[in-house]
DOKOLRO-862523 format. One record per residue (C-alpha): residue number from 1; residue in one letter; x, y, z. Coordinates in Angstrom, 3 decimals, always signed. Example, Ala and Ser with C-alpha at 12.3 -4.5 7.8 and 13.67 -1.06 7.14 Angstrom:
REM DOKOLRO-862523
- pos, code, x, y, z
- 1, a, +12.300, -4.500, +7.800
- 2, s, +13.670, -1.060, +7.140
***
This chain:
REM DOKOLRO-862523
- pos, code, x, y, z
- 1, x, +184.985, -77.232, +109.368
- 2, x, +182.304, -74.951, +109.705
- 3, x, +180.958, -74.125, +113.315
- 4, x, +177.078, -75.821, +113.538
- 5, x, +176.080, -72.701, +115.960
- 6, x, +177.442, -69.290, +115.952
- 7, x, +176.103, -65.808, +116.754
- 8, x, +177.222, -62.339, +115.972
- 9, x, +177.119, -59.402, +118.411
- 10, x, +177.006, -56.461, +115.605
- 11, x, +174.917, -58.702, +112.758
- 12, x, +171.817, -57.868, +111.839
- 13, x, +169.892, -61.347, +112.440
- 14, x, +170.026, -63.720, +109.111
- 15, x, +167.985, -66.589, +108.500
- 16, x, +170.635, -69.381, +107.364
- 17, x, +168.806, -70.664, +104.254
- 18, x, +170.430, -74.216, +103.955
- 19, x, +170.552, -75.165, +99.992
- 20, x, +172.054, -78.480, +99.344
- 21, x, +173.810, -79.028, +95.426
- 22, x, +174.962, -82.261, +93.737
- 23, x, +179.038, -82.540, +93.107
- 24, x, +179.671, -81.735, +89.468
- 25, x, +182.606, -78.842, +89.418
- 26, x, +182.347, -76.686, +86.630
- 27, x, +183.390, -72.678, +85.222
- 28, x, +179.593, -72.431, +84.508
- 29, x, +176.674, -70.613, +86.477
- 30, x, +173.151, -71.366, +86.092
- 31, x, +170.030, -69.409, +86.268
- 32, x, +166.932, -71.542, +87.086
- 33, x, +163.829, -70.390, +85.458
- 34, x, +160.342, -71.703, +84.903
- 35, x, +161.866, -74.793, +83.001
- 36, x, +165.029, -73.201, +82.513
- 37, x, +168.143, -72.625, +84.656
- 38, x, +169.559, -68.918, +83.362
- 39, x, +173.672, -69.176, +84.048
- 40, x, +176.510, -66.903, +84.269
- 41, x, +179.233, -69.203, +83.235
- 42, x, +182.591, -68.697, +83.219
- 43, x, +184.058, -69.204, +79.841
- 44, x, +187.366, -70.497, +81.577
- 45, x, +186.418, -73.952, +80.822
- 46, x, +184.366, -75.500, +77.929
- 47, x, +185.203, -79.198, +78.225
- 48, x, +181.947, -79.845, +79.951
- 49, x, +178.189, -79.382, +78.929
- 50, x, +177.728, -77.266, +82.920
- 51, x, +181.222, -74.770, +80.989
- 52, x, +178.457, -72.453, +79.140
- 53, x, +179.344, -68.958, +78.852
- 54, x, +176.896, -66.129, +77.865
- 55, x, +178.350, -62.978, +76.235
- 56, x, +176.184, -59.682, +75.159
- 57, x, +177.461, -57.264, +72.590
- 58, x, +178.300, -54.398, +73.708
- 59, x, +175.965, -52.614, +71.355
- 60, x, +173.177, -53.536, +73.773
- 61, x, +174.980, -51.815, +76.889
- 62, x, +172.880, -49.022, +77.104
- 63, x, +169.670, -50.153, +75.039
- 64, x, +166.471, -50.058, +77.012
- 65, x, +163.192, -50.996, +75.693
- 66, x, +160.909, -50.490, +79.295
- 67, x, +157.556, -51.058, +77.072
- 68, x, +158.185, -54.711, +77.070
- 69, x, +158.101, -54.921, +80.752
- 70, x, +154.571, -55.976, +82.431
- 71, x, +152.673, -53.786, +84.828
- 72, x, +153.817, -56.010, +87.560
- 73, x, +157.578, -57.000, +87.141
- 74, x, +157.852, -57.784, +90.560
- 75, x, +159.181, -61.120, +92.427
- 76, x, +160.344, -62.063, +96.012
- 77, x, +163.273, -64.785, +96.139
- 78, x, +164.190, -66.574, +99.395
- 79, x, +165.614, -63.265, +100.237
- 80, x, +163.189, -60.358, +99.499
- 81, x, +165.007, -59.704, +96.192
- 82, x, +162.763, -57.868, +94.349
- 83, x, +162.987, -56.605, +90.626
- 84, x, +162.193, -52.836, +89.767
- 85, x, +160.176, -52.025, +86.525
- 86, x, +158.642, -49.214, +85.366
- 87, x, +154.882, -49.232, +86.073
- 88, x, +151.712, -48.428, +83.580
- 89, x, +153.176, -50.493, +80.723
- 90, x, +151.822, -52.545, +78.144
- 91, x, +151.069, -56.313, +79.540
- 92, x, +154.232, -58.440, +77.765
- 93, x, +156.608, -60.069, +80.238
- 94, x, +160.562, -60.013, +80.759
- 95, x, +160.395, -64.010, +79.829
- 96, x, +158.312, -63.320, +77.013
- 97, x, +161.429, -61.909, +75.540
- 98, x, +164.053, -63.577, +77.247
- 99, x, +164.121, -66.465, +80.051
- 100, x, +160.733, -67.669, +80.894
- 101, x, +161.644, -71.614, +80.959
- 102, x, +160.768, -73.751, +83.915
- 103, x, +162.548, -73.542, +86.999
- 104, x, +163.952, -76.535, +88.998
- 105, x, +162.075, -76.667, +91.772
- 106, x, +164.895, -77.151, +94.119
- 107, x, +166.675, -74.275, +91.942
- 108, x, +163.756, -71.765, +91.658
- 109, x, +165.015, -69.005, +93.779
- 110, x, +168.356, -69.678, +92.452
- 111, x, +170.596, -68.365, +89.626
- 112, x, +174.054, -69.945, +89.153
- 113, x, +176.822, -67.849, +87.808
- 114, x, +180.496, -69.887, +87.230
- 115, x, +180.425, -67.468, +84.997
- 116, x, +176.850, -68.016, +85.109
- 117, x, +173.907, -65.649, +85.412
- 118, x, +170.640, -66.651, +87.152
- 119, x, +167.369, -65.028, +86.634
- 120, x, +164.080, -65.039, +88.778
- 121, x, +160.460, -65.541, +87.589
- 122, x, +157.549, -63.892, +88.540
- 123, x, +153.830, -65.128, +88.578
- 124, x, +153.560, -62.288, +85.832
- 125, x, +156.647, -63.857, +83.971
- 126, x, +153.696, -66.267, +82.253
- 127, x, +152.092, -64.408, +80.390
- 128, x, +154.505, -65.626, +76.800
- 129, x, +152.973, -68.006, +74.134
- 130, x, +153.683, -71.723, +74.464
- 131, x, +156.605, -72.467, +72.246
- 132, x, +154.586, -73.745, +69.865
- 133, x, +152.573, -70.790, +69.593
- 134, x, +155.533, -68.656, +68.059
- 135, x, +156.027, -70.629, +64.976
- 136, x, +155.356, -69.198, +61.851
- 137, x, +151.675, -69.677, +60.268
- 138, x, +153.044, -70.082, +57.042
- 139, x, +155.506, -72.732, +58.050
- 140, x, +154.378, -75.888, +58.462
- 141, x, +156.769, -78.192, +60.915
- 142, x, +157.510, -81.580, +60.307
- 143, x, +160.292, -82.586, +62.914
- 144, x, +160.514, -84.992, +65.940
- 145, x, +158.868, -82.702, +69.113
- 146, x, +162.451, -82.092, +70.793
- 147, x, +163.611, -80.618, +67.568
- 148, x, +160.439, -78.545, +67.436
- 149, x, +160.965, -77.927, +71.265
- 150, x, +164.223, -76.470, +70.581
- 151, x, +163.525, -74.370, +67.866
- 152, x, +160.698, -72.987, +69.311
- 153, x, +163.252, -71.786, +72.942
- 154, x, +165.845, -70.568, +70.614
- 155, x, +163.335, -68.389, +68.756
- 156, x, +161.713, -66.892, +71.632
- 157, x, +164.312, -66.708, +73.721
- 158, x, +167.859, -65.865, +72.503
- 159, x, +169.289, -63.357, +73.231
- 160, x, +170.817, -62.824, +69.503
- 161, x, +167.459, -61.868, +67.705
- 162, x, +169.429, -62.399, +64.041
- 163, x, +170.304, -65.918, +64.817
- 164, x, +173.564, -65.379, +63.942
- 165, x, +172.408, -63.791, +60.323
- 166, x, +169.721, -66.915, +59.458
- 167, x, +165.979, -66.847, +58.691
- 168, x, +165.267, -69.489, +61.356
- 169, x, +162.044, -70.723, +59.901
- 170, x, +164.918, -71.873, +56.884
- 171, x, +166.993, -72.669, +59.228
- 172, x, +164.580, -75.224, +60.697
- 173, x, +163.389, -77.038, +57.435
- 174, x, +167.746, -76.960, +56.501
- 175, x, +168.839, -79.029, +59.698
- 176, x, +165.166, -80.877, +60.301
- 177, x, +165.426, -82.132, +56.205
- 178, x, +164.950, -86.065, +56.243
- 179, x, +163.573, -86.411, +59.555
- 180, x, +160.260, -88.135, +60.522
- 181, x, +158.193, -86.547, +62.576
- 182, x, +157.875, -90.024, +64.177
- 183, x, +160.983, -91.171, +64.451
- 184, x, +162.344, -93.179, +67.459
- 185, x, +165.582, -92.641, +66.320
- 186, x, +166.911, -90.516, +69.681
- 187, x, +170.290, -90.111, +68.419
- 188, x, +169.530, -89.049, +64.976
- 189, x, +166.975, -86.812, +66.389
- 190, x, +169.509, -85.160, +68.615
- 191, x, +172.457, -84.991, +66.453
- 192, x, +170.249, -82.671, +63.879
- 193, x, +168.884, -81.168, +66.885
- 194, x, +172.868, -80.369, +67.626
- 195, x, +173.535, -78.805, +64.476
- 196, x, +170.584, -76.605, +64.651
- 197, x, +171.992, -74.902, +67.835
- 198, x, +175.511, -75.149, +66.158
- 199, x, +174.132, -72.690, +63.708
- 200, x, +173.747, -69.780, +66.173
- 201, x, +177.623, -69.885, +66.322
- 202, x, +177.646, -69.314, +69.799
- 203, x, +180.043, -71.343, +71.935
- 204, x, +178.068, -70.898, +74.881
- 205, x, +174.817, -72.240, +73.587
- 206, x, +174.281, -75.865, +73.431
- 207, x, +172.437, -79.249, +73.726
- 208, x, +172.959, -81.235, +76.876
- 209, x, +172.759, -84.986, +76.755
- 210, x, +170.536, -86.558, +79.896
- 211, x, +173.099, -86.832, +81.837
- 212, x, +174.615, -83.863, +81.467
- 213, x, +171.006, -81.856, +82.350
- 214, x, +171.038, -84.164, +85.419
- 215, x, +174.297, -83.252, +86.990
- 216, x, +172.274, -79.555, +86.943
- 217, x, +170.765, -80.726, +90.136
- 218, x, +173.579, -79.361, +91.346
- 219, x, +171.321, -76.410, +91.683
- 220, x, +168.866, -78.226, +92.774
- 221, x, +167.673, -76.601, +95.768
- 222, x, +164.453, -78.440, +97.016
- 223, x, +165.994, -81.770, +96.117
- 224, x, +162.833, -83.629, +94.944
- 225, x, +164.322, -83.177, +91.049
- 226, x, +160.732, -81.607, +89.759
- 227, x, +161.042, -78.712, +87.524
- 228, x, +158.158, -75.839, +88.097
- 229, x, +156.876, -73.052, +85.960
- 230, x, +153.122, -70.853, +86.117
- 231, x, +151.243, -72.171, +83.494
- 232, x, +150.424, -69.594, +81.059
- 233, x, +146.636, -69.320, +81.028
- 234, x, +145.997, -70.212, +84.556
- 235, x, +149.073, -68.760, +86.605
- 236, x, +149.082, -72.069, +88.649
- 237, x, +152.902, -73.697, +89.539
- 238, x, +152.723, -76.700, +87.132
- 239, x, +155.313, -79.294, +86.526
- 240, x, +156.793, -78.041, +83.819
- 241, x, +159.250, -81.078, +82.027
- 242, x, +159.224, -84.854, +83.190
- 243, x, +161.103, -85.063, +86.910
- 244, x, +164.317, -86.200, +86.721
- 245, x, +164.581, -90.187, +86.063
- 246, x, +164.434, -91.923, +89.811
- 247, x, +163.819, -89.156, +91.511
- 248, x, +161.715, -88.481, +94.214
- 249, x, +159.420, -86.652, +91.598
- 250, x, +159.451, -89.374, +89.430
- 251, x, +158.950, -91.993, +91.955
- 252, x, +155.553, -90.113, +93.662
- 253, x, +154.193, -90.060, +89.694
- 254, x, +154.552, -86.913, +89.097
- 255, x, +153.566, -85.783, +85.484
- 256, x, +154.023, -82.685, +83.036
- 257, x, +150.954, -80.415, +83.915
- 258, x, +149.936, -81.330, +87.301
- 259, x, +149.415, -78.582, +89.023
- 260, x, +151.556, -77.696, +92.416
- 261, x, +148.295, -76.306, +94.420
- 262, x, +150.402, -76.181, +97.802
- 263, x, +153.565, -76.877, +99.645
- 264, x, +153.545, -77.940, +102.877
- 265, x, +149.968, -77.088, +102.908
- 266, x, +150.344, -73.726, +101.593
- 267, x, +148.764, -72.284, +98.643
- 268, x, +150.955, -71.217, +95.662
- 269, x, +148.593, -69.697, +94.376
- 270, x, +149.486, -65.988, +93.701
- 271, x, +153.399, -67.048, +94.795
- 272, x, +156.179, -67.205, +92.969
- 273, x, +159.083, -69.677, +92.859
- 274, x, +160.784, -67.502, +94.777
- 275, x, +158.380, -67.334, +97.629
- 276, x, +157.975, -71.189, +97.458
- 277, x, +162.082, -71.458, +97.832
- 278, x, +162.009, -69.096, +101.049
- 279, x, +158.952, -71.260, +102.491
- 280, x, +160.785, -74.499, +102.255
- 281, x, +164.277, -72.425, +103.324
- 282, x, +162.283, -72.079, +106.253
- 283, x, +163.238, -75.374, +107.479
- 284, x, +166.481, -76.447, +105.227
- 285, x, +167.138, -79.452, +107.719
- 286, x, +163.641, -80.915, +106.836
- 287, x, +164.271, -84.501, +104.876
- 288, x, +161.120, -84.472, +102.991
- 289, x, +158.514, -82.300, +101.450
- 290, x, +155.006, -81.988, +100.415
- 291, x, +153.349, -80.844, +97.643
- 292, x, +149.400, -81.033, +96.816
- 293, x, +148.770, -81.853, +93.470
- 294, x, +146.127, -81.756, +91.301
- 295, x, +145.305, -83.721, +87.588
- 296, x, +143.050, -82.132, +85.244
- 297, x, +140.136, -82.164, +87.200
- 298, x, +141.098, -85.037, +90.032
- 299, x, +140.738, -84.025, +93.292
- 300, x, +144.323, -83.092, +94.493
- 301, x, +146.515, -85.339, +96.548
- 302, x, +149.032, -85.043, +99.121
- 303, x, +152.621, -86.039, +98.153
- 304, x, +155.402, -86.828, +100.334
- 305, x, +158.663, -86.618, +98.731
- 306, x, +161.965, -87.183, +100.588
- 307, x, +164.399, -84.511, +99.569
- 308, x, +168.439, -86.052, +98.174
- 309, x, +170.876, -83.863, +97.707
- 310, x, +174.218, -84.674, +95.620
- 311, x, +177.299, -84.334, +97.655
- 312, x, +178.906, -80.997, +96.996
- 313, x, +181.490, -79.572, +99.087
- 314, x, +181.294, -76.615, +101.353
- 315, x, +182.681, -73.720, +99.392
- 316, x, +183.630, -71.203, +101.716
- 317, x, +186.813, -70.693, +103.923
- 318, x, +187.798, -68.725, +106.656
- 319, x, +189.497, -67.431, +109.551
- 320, x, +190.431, -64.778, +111.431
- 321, x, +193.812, -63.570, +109.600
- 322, x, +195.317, -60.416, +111.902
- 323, x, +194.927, -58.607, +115.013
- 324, x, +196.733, -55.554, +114.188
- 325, x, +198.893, -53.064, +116.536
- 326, x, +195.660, -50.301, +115.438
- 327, x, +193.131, -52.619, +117.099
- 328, x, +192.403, -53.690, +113.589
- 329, x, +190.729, -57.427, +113.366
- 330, x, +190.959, -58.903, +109.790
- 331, x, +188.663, -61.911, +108.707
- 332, x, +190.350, -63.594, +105.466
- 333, x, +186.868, -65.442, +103.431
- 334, x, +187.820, -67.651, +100.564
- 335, x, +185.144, -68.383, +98.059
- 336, x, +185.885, -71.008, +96.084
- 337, x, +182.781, -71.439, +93.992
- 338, x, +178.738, -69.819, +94.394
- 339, x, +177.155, -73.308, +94.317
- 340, x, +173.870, -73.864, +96.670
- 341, x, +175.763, -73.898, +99.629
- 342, x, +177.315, -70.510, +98.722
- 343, x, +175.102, -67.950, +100.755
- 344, x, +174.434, -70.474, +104.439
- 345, x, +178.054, -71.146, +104.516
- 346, x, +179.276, -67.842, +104.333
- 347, x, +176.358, -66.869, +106.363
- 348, x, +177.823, -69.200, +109.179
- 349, x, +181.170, -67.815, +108.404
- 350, x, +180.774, -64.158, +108.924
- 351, x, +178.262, -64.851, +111.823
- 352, x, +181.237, -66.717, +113.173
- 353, x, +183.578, -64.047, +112.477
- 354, x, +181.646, -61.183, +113.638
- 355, x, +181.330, -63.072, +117.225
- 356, x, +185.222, -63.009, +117.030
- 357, x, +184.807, -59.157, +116.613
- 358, x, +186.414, -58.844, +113.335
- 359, x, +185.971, -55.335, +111.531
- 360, x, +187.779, -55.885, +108.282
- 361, x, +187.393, -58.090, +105.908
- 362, x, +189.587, -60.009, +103.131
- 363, x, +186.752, -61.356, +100.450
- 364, x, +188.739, -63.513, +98.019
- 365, x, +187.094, -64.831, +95.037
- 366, x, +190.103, -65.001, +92.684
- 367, x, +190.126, -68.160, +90.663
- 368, x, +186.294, -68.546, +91.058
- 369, x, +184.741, -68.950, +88.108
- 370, x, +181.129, -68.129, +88.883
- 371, x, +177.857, -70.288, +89.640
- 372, x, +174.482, -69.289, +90.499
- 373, x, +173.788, -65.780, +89.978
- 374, x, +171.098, -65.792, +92.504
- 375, x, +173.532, -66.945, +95.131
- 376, x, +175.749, -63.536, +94.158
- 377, x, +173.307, -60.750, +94.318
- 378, x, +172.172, -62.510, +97.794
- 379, x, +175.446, -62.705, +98.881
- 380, x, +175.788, -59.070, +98.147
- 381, x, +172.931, -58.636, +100.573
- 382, x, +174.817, -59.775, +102.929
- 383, x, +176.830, -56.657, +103.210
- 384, x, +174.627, -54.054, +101.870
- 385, x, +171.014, -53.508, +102.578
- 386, x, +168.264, -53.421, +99.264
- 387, x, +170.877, -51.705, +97.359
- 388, x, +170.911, -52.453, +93.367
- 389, x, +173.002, -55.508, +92.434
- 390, x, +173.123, -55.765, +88.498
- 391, x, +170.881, -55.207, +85.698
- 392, x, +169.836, -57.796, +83.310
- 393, x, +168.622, -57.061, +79.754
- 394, x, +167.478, -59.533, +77.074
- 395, x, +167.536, -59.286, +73.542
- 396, x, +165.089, -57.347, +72.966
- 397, x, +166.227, -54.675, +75.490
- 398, x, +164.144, -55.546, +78.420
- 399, x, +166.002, -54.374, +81.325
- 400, x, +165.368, -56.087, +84.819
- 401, x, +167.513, -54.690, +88.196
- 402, x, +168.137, -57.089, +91.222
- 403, x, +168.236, -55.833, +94.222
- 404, x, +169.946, -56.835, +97.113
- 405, x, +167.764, -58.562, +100.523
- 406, x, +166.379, -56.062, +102.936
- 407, x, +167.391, -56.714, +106.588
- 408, x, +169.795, -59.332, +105.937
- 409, x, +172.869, -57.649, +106.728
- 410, x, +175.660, -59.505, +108.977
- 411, x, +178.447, -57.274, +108.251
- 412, x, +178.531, -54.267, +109.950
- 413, x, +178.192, -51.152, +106.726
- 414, x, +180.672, -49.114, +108.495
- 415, x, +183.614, -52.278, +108.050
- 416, x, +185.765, -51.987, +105.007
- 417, x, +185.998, -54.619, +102.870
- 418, x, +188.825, -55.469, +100.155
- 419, x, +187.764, -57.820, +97.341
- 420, x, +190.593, -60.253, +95.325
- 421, x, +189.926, -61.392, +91.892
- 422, x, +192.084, -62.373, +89.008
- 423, x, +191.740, -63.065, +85.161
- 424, x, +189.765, -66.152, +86.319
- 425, x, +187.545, -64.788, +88.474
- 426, x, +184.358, -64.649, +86.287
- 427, x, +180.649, -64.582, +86.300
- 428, x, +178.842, -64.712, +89.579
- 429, x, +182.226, -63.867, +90.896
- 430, x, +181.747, -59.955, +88.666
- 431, x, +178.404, -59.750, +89.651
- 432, x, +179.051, -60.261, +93.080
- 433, x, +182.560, -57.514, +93.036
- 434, x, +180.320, -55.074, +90.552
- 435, x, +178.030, -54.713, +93.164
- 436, x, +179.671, -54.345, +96.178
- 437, x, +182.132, -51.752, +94.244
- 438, x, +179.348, -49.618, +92.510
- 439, x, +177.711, -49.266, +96.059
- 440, x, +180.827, -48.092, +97.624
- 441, x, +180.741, -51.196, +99.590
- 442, x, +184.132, -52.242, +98.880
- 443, x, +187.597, -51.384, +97.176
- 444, x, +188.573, -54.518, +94.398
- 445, x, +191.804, -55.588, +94.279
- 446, x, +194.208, -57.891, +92.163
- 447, x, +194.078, -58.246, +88.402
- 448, x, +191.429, -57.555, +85.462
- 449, x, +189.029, -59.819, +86.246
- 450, x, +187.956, -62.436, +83.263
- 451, x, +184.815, -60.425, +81.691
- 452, x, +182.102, -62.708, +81.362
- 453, x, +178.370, -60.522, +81.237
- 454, x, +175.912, -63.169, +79.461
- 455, x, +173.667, -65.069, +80.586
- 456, x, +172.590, -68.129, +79.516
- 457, x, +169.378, -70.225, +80.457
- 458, x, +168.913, -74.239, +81.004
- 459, x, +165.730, -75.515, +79.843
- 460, x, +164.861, -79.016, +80.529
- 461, x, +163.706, -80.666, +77.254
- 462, x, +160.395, -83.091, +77.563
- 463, x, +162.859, -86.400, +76.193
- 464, x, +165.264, -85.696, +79.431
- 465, x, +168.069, -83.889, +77.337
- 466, x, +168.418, -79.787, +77.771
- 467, x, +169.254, -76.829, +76.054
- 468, x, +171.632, -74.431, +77.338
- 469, x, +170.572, -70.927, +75.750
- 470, x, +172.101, -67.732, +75.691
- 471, x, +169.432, -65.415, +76.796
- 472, x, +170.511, -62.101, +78.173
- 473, x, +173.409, -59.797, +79.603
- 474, x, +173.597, -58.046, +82.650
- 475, x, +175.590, -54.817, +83.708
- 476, x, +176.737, -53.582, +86.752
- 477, x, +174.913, -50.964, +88.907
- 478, x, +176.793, -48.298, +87.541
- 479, x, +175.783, -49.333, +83.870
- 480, x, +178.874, -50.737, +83.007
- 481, x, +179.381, -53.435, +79.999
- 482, x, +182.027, -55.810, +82.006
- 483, x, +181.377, -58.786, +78.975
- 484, x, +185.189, -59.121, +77.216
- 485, x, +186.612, -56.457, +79.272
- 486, x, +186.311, -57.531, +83.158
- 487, x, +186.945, -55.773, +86.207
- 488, x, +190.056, -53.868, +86.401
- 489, x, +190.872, -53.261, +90.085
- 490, x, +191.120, -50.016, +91.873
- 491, x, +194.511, -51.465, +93.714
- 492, x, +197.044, -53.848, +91.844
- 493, x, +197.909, -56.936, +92.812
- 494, x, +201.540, -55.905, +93.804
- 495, x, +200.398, -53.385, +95.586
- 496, x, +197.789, -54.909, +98.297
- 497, x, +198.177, -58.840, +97.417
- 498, x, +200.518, -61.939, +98.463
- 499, x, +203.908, -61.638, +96.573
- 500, x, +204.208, -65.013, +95.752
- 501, x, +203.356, -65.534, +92.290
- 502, x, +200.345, -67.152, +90.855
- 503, x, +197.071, -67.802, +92.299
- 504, x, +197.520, -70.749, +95.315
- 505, x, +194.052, -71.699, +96.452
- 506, x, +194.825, -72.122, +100.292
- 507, x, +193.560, -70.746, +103.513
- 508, x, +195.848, -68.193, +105.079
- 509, x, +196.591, -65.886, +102.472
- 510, x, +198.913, -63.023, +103.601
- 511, x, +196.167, -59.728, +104.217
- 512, x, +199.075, -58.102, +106.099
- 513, x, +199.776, -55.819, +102.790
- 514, x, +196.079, -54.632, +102.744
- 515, x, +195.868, -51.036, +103.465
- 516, x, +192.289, -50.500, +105.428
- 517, x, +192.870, -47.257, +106.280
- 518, x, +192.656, -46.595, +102.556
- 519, x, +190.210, -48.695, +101.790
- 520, x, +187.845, -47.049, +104.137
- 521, x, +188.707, -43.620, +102.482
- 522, x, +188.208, -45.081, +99.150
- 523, x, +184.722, -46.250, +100.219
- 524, x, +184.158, -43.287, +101.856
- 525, x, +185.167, -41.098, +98.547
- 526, x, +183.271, -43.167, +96.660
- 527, x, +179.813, -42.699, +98.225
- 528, x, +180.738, -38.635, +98.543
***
């Protein structure tokens, strides 16, 4: 149990933003963008549609193509992330080439990472044809829309710009061939829909069935199950896919293309999804929410929509672990998984900890398989102020850098900090140890780590399925390619973890062999 109301007599005061998720477990991390939801996923686990894993050749590790970056690559999540780019260029947009789908409302500052990456959108992120718009003049489509939807995200968007080898205008008319563009036939509709996606040969990309796309509420972090995106022409927050079935969305009459022209009586207008996350973080307890919304030229109207979370469980552990002979205090934090409870829990638990006046830490994150990728680089911001966090590049090179919150620190700079992983640590769970490592922030320790670096994106499809994409990669600060190749520790497991063999998921794992006098000279060697 976590305390309800703790302080911290070193911390640097942190707003806990309170994100609530829906119970679905999973080795998959998800991004939510526009009408997408960009994962890290962990490729330990495929059985479910949420397992997606996104992997980037390693061809692409040091490609950078800055002209495709707008003017104004800039975005603030619920943290003050922000997202360098190079100014004075040409006006095409990161999503333009990558990940510009819709964002979950409730996920839109989010990114989930269970090996998972999660991406941000700016209000400049718009600025990409409709789908439609990128077909080919001289090919004329004839399939159902959701096979036309698809086609259309997998062309702009993935990350693999040879389609695994195909023409994908002939790869539409092969896997569309004998459908009506009328047909009512869902399944049918689907299944060819299936085997188009199939063709990329990527076991990470993939068609989600509606219930499936629904469990991705576990992401859900405004909880009223509308996805939002800037529309294209006008930069307002629209409603980018049909709400989730019975959802609070759904049940005000919410439809694709109203426009979002304020929550809780502020404007959007000029925010991003990001900012619009951090306003209603403001107040996580709240039950319900407001949005004004406007139809094509209706005067708008006030909604009230009660906010429902899905039950997910608190992922974060802890205690204090030692009080050493030195005057040492060790705090032992066990991250299980970086769902939407990720970043207030631990929040309460280092608050907590720091009150206690713990100045070493034990960050274990072995077995964790990822989640949102947001969740990570905030998390990261946690013990390091506006540092960089990872870089993400799409397929056609365009190279974005998260940065890490300013002001959010809890845990004092000067503590050292050991970090566990293991082959099945993966994803959000890389992102999260590639950062704090790079920035001399802490020393990692354990085994390899799994090696996932794609990212893949959700978009919600208009008929209530989805499409899990593979969209982009993303290195560590340093640069490094981790994809297929992992983490490999700076202390072995033998040397610095529990003897006892295997990977036992249970509070009170032994620190005792953790050597923090050399961690702090590593850290300190590191940043020399």
């Amino acid at each position: 149990q976590l305390p309800t109301n703790t302080t911290s007599s070193k911390s640097t005061t942190t707003t806990t933003t309170m994100a609530m998720v829906s119970k679905a477990p999973c080795s998959c991390s998800f991004v939510l963008v526009h009408a997408l939801t960009i994962l890290l996923l962990s490729s330990l686990d495929h059985r479910g549609p949420i397992a997606v894993q996104a992997f980037a050749p390693h061809s692409h590790a040091k490609r950078r193509s800055p002209s495709h970056l707008s003017t104004a690559l800039r975005y603030n999540s619920c943290d003050d992330q922000s997202v360098d780019a190079s100014p004075n260029l040409p006006e095409r947009d990161f999503l333009s080439g990558s990940v510009r789908p819709t964002l979950f409302a409730a996920s839109m500052a989010f990114a989930a990472l269970l090996s998972q990456p999660t991406f941000a959108e700016d209000a400049n992120f718009n600025n990409a044809p409709s789908p439609t718009a990128s077909k080919t003049a001289s090919t004329v489509r004839t399939a159902p829309p959701a096979y036309d939807e698809t086609w259309n995200l997998v062309k702009k968007y993935s990350l693999d710009r040879s389609y695994n080898g195909q023409n994908w205008d002939e790869a539409y008319e092969k896997y569309s061939r004998g459908l009506d563009p009328s047909s009512t036939d869902e399944d049918r509709v689907m299944k060819a829909t299936t085997n188009l996606v199939s063709s990329l040969d990527d076991k990470y990309s993939r068609v989600l069935d509606k219930d499936a796309y629904a469990r991705i509420q576990k992401f859900d972090m405004i909880g009223v199950g509308a996805t939002l995106m800037p529309d294209a022409t006008t930069k307002e927050i629209i409603v980018g896919a049909p709400p989730v079935a019975k959802s609070a969305a759904d049940q005000a009459g919410l439809k694709v293309g109203d426009a979002v022209v304020a929550v809780n009586g502020v404007e959007t207008a000029g925010r991003t999804a990001f900012d619009i996350i951090d306003q209603i973080s403001d107040d996580p307890n709240s039950s319900t929410v407001t949005f004004t919304v406007r139809t094509g030229d209706e005067s708008p109207r006030d909604l009230l929509m009660k906010r429902e979370f899905l039950e997910v469980r608190n992922p974060v552990s802890y205690r204090v672990s030692e009080s050493r002979p030195d005057g040492t205090k060790v705090g032992y934090v066990r991250i299980a998984e970086f769902n939407s409870l990720v970043k207030p829990s631990l929040e309460i638990a280092l608050k907590d900890l720091e009150s206690q006046s713990v100045d070493a830490y034990v960050i274990d994150v072995r077995g964790n398989p990822g989640g949102a990728f947001q969740s990570a680089v905030e998390i990261a911001g946690l013990f390091m102020n506006d540092k960089l966090a990872t870089d993400v590049v799409d397929g056609n090179g365009v190279d974005l850098k998260f940065r890490t919150s300013k002001n959010k620190v809890i845990v004092d700079e000067k503590d050292p900090i050991a970090l566990w992983v293991d082959g099945r640590s993966a994803s959000a769970s890389e992102v999260l140890a590639g950062a704090l490592r790079d920035n001399c922030r802490a020393v990692i320790m354990g085994d390899t780590s799994f090696g996932k670096g794609l990212v893949q994106a959700v978009y919600g499809l208009k008929n209530g399925y989805g499409l899990v994409l593979t969209v982009a990669k993303y290195l560590t600060p340093a640069g490094t390619d981790i994809n297929k190749v992992g983490i490999v520790p700076d202390v072995s497991k033998d040397e610095a973890l529990p003897s006892a063999p295997g990977f036992v998921p249970l509070i009170g794992s032994d620190t005792s062999h953790v050597d923090f006098k050399d961690v702090t000279k590593r850290m300190a060697m590191c940043s020399d």
